[in-house]
C-alpha positions as YAML, in Angstrom:
chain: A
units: angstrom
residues:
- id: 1
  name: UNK
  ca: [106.81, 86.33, 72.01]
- id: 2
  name: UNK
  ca: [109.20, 88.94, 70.35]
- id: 3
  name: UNK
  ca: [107.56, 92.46, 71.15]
- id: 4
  name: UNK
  ca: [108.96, 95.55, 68.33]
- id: 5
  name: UNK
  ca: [109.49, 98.70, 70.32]
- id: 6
  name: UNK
  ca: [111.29, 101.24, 68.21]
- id: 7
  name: UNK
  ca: [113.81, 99.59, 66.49]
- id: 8
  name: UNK
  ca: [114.66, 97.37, 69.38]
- id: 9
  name: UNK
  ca: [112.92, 93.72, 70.13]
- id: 10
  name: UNK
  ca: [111.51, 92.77, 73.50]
- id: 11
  name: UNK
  ca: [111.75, 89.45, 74.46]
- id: 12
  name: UNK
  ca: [109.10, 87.84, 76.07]
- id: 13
  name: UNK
  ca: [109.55, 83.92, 75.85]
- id: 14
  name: UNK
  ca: [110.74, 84.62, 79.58]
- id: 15
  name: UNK
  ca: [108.63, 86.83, 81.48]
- id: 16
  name: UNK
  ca: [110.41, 90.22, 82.21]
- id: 17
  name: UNK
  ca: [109.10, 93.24, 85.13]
- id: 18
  name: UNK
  ca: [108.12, 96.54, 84.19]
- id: 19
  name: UNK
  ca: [108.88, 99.23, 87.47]
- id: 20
  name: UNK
  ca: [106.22, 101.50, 88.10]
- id: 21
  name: UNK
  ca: [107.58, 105.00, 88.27]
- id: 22
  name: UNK
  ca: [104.72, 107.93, 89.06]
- id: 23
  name: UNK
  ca: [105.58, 111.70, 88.77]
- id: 24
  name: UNK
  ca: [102.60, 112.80, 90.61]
- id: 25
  name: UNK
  ca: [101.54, 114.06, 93.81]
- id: 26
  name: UNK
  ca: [98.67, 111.71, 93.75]
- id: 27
  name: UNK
  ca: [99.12, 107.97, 92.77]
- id: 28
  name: UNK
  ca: [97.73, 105.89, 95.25]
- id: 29
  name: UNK
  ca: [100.67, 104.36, 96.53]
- id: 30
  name: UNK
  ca: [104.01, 106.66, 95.41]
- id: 31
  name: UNK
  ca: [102.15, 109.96, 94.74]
- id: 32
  name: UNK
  ca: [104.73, 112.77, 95.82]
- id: 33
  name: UNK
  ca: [108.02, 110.76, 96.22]
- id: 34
  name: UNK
  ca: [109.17, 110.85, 92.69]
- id: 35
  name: UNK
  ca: [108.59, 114.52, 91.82]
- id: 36
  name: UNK
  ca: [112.06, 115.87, 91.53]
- id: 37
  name: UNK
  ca: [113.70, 114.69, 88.43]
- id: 38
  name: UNK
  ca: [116.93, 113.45, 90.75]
- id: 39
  name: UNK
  ca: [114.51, 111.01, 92.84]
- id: 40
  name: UNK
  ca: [112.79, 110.07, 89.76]
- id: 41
  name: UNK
  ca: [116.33, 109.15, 87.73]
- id: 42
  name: UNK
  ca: [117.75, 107.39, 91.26]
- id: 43
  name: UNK
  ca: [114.16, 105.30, 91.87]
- id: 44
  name: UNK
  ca: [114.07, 103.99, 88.18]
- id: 45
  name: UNK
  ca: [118.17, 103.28, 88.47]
- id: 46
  name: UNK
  ca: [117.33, 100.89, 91.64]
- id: 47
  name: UNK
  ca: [114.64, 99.70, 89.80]
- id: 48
  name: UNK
  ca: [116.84, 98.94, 86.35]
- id: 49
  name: UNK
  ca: [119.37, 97.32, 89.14]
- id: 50
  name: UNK
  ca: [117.02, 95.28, 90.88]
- id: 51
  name: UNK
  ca: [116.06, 93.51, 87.56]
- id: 52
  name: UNK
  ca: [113.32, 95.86, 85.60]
- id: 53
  name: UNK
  ca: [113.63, 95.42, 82.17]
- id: 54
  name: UNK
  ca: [111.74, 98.29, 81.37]
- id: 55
  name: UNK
  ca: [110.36, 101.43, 83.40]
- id: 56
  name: UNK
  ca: [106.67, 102.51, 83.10]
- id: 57
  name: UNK
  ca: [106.57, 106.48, 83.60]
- id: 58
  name: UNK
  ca: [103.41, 108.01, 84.80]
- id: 59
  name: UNK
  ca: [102.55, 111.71, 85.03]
- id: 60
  name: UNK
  ca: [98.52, 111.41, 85.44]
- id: 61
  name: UNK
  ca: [97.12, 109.25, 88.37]
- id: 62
  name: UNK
  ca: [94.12, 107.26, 87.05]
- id: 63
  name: UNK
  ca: [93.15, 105.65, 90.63]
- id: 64
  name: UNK
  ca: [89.74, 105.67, 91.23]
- id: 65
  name: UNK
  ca: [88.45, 109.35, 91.84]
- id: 66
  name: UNK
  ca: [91.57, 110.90, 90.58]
- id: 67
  name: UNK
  ca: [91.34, 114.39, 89.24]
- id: 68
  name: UNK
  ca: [92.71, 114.75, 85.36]
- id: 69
  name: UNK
  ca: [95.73, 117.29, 84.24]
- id: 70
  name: UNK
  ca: [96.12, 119.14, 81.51]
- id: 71
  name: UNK
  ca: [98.24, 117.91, 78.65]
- id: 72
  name: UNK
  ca: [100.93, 120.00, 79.13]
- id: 73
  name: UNK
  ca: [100.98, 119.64, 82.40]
- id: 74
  name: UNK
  ca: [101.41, 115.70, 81.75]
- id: 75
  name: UNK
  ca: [103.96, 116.58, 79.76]
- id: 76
  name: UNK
  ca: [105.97, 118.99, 81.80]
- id: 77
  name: UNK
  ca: [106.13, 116.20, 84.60]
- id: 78
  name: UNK
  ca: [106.93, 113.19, 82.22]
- id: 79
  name: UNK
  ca: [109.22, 114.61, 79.52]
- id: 80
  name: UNK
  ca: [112.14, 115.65, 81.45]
- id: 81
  name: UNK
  ca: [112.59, 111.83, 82.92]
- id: 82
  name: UNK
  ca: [111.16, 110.25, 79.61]
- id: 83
  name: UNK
  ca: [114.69, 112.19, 77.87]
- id: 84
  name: UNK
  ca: [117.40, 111.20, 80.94]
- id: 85
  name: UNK
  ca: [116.10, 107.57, 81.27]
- id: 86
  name: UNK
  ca: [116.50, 106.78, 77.54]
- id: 87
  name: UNK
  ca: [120.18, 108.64, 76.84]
- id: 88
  name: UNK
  ca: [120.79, 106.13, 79.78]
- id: 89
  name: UNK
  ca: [119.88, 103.43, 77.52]
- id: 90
  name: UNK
  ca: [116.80, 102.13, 79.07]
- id: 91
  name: UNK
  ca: [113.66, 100.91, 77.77]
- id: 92
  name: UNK
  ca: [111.04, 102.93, 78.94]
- id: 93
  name: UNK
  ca: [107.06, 103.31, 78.66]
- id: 94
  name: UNK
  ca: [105.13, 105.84, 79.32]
- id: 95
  name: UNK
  ca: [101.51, 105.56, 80.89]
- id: 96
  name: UNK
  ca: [99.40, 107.99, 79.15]
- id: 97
  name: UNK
  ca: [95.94, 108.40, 76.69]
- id: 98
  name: UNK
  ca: [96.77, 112.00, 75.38]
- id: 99
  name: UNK
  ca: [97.50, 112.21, 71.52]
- id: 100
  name: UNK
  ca: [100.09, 115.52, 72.95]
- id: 101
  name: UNK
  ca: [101.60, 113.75, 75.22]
- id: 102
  name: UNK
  ca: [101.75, 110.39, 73.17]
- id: 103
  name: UNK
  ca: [103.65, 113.00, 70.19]
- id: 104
  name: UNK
  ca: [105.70, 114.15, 73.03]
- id: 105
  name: UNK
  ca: [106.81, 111.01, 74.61]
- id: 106
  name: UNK
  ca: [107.27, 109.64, 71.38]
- id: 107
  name: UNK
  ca: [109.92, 111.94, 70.19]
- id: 108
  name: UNK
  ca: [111.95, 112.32, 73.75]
- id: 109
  name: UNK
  ca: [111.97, 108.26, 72.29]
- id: 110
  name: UNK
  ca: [109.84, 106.49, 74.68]
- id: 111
  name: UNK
  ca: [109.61, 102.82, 73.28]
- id: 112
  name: UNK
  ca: [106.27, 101.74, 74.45]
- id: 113
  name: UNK
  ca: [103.04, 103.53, 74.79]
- id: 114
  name: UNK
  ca: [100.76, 102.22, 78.29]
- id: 115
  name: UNK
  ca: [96.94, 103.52, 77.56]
- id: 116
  name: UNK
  ca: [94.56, 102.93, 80.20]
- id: 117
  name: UNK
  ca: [91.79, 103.89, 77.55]
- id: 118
  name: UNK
  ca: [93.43, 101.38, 74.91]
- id: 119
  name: UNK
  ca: [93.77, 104.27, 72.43]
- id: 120
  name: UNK
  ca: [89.91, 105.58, 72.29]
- id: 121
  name: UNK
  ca: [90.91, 109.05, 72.81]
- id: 122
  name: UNK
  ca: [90.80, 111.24, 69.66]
- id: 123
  name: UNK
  ca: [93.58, 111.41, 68.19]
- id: 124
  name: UNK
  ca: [95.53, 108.79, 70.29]
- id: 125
  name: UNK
  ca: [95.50, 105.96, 68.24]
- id: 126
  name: UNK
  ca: [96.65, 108.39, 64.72]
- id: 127
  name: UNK
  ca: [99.22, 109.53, 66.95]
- id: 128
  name: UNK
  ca: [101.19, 106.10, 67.91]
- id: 129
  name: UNK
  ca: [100.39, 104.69, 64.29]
- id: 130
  name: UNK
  ca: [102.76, 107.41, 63.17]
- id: 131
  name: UNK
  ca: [105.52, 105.93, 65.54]
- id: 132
  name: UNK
  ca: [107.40, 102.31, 65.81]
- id: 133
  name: UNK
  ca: [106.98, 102.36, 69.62]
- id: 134
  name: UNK
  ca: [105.53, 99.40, 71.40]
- id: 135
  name: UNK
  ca: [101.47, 99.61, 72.35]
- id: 136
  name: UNK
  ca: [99.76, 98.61, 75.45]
- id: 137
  name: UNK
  ca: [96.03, 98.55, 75.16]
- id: 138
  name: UNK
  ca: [93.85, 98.38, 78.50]
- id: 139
  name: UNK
  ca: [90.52, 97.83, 79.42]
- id: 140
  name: UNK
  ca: [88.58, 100.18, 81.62]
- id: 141
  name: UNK
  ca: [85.18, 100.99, 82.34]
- id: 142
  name: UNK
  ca: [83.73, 104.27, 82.27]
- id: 143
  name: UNK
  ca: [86.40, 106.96, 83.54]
- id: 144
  name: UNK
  ca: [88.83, 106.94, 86.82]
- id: 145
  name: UNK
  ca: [86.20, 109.28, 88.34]
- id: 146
  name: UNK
  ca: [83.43, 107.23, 88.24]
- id: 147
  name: UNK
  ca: [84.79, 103.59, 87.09]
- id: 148
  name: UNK
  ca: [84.75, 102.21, 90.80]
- id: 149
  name: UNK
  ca: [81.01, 103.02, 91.63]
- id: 150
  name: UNK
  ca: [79.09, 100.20, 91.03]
- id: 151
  name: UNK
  ca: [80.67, 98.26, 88.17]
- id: 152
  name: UNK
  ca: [78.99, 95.46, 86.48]
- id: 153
  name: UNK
  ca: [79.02, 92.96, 83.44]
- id: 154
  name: UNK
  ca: [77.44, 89.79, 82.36]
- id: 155
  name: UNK
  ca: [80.64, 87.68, 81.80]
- id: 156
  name: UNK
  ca: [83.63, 90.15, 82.56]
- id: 157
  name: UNK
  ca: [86.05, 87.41, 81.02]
- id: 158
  name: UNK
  ca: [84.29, 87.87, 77.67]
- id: 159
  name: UNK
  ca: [83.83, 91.53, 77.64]
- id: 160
  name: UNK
  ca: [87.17, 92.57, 78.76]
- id: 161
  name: UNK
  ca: [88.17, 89.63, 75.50]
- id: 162
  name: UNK
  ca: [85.78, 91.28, 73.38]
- id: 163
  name: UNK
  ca: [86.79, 94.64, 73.91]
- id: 164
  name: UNK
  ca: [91.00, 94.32, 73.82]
- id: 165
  name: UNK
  ca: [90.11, 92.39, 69.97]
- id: 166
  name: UNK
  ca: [88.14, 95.01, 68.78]
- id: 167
  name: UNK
  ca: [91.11, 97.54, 69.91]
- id: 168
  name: UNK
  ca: [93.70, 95.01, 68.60]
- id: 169
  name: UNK
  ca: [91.90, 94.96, 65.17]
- id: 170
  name: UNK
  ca: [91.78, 98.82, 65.25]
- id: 171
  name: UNK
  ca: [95.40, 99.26, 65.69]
- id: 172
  name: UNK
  ca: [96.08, 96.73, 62.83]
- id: 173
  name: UNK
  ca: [93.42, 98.66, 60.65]
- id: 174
  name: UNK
  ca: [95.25, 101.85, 61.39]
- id: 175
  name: UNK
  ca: [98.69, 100.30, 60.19]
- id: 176
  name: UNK
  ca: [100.01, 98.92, 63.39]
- id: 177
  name: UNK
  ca: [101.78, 95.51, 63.52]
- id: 178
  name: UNK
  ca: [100.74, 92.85, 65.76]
- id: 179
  name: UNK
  ca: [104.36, 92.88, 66.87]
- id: 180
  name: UNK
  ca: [104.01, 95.87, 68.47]
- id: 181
  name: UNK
  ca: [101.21, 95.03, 70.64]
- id: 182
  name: UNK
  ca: [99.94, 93.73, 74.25]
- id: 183
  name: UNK
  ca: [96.92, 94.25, 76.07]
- id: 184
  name: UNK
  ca: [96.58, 94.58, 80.11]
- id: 185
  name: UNK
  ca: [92.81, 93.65, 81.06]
- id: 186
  name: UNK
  ca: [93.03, 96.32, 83.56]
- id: 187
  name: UNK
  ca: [93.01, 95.14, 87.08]
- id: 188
  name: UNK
  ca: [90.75, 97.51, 89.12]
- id: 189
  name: UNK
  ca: [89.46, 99.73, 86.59]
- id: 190
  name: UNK
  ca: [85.96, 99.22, 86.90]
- id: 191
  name: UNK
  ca: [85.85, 96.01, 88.75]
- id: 192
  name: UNK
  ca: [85.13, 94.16, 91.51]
- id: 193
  name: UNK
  ca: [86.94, 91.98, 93.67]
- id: 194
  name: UNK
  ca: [85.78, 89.22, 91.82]
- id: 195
  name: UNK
  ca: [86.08, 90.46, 88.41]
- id: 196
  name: UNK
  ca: [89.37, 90.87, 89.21]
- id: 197
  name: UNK
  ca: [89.78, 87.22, 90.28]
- id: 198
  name: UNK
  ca: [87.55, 86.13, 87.59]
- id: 199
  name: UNK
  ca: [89.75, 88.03, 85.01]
- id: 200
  name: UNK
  ca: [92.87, 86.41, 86.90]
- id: 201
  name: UNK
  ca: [91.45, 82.81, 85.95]
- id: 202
  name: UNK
  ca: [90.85, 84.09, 82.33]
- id: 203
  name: UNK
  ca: [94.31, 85.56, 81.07]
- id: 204
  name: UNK
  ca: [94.86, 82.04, 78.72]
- id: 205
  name: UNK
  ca: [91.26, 83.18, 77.56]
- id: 206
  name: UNK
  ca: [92.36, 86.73, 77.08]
- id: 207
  name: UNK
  ca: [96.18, 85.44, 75.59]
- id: 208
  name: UNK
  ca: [94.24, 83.06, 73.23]
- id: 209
  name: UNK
  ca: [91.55, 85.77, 71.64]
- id: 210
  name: UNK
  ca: [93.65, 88.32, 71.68]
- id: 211
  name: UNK
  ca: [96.65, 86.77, 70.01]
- id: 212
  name: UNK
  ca: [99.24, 89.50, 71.63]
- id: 213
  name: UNK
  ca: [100.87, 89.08, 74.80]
- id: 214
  name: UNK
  ca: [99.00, 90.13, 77.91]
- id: 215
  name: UNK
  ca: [100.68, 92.73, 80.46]
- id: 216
  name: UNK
  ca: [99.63, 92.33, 84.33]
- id: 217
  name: UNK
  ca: [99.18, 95.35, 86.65]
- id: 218
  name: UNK
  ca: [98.27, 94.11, 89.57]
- id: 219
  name: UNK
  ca: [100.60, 95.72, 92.34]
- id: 220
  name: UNK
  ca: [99.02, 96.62, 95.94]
- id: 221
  name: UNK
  ca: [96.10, 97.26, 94.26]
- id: 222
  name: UNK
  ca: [92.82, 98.08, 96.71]
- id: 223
  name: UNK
  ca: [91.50, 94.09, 95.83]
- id: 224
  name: UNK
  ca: [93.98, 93.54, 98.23]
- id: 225
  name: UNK
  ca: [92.32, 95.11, 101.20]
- id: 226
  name: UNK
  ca: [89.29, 93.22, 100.80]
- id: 227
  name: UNK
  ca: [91.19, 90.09, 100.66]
- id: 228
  name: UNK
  ca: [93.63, 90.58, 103.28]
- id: 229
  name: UNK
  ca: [93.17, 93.43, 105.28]
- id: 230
  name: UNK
  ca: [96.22, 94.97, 104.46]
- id: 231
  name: UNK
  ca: [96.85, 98.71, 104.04]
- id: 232
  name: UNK
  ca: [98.34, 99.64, 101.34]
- id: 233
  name: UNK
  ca: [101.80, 99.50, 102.66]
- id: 234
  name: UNK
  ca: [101.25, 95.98, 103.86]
- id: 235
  name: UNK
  ca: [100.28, 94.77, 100.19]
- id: 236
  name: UNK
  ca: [103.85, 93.33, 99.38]
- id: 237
  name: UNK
  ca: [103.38, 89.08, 99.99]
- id: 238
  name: UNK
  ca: [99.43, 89.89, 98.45]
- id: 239
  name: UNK
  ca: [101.23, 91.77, 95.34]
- id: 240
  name: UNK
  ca: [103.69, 89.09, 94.52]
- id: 241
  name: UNK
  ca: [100.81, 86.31, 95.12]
- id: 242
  name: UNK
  ca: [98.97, 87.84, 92.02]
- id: 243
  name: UNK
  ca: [101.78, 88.19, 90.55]
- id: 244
  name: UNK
  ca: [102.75, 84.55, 90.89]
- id: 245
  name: UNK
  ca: [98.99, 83.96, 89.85]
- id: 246
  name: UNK
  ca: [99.23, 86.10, 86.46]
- id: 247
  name: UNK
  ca: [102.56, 84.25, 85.28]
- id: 248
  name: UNK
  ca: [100.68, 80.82, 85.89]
- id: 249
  name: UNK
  ca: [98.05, 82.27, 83.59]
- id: 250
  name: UNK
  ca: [100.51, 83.47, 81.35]
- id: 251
  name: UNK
  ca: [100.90, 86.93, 81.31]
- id: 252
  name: UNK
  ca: [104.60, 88.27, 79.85]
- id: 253
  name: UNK
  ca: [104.49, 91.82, 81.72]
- id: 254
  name: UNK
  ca: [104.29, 91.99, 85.36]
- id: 255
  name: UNK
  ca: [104.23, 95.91, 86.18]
- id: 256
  name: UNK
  ca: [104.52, 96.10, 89.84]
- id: 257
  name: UNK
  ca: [106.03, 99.24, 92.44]
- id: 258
  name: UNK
  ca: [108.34, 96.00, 94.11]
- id: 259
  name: UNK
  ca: [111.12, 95.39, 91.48]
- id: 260
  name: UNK
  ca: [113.25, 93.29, 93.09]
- id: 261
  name: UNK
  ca: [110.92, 90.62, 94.82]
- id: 262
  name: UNK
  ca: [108.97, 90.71, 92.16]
- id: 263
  name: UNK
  ca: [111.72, 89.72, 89.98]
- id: 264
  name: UNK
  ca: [112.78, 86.74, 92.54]
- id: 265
  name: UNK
  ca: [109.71, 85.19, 91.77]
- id: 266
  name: UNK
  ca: [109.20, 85.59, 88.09]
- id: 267
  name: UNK
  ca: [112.86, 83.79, 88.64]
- id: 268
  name: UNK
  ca: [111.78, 81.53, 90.50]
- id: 269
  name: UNK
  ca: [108.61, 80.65, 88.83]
- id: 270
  name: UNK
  ca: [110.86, 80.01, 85.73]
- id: 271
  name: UNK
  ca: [113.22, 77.80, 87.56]
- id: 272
  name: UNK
  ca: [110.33, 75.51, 88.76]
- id: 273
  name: UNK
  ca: [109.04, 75.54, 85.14]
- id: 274
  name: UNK
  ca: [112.72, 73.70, 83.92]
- id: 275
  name: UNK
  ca: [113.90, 77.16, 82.68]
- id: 276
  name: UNK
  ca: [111.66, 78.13, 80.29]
- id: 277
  name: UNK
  ca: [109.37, 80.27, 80.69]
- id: 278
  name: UNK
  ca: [106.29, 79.46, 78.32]
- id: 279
  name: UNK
  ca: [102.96, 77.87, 79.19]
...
């Protein structure tokens, strides 16, 4: 439950919140507000106060249908942020598949590397082996463009399992320590609804084959439309009800756009559980 992220040690015996922080014009929920490096620095501060323990720092939407940016474009928009938030001493991520950008991040001293396409791109997975930095691997089917329309599987507990190994087991091949991973099974990325509540019920599943920790991104995500009704503005009490859902599972990582209620019920989810925070 100790996570290695360049030279420093993550401690996940008690889950901890990672604050979403998009510098885009296009995420689905924050696209635009974050743009100017001043926002960005004061958003991620309130986020650090409110109780993140780390900051995940986008510069590429991957909502369903969103258009892809040039790698130096990525890296224009995330570098600049990656650089101020870490001389400030903060742990930071950065959400990205691009072996440039990865290079990029990793020497502004990002600690942890968030891939939607679990390192499949070429290049990517050379590029963080070189590194010490921390490595989230996700599951996604097909591409952002096309990974909503239609998305099926047979059991989508086992294949979402099946797949994060066979990444874990890369990474290790390539000369990355266990330590240094987690795996996200990619909440809305080609799924359903009920995929999405399906993979919910199977995080233990996903903990257990996987043998990392498992990171849960489940924050106003569109599921929560069809089960509530709510726009996406509305999505807060749905947000922190999956959250609450992925801690009973046992996920360590809850990355989420609401820092500080979030983090009132990962405490208080503890406090019912005696203090400690293991399942």
């Amino acid at each position: 439950m100790r996570l290695k992220c360049v030279g420093r040690e993550l401690d996940l015996t008690i889950p901890v919140v990672m604050g979403v922080l998009n510098v885009t014009p296009d995420s689905f929920f924050d696209g635009g507000r974050f743009v100017d490096l001043s926002a960005a620095l004061d958003h991620a501060q309130c986020m650090i106060t409110a109780g993140a323990t780390l900051i995940d720092v986008g510069g590429e939407s991957t909502r369903p249908g969103a258009i892809p940016v040039s790698a130096d474009e990525e890296k224009r928009r995330v570098t600049p942020i990656i650089e101020a938030l870490v001389s400030r001493g903060v742990l930071v991520s950065v959400d990205t598949s691009k072996p440039e950008v990865i290079r990029a991040a990793l020497r502004a001293g990002v600690q942890m590397i968030n891939d939607v396409r679990a390192l499949r791109s070429p290049g990517a997975l050379e590029a963080v082996a070189e590194g010490s930095a921390a490595i989230c691997l996700m599951h996604m089917q097909r591409e952002p463009a096309d990974m909503q329309r239609a998305p099926s599987y047979r059991d989508v507990v086992d294949e979402v399992a099946e797949f994060l190994v066979e990444r874990v087991a890369a990474c290790i091949q390539a000369g990355v320590s266990r330590d240094r991973l987690l795996v996200d099974p990619g909440f809305g990325f080609g799924k359903t609804v009920e995929h999405n509540l399906e993979l919910l019920r199977g995080i233990p599943k996903i903990m257990a084959a996987t043998g990392v920790p498992v990171l849960a991104g489940l924050s106003r995500k569109s599921m929560l439309a069809a089960l509530t009704g709510r726009p996406v503005n509305e999505r807060l009490a749905g947000s922190l009800a999956l959250a609450l859902a992925a801690l009973d599972g046992g996920a360590r990582i809850i990355r989420c756009h609401d820092v500080a209620e979030t983090c009132d019920v990962v405490k208080i989810w503890v406090s019912i559980r005696g203090g400690g925070g293991l399942v």
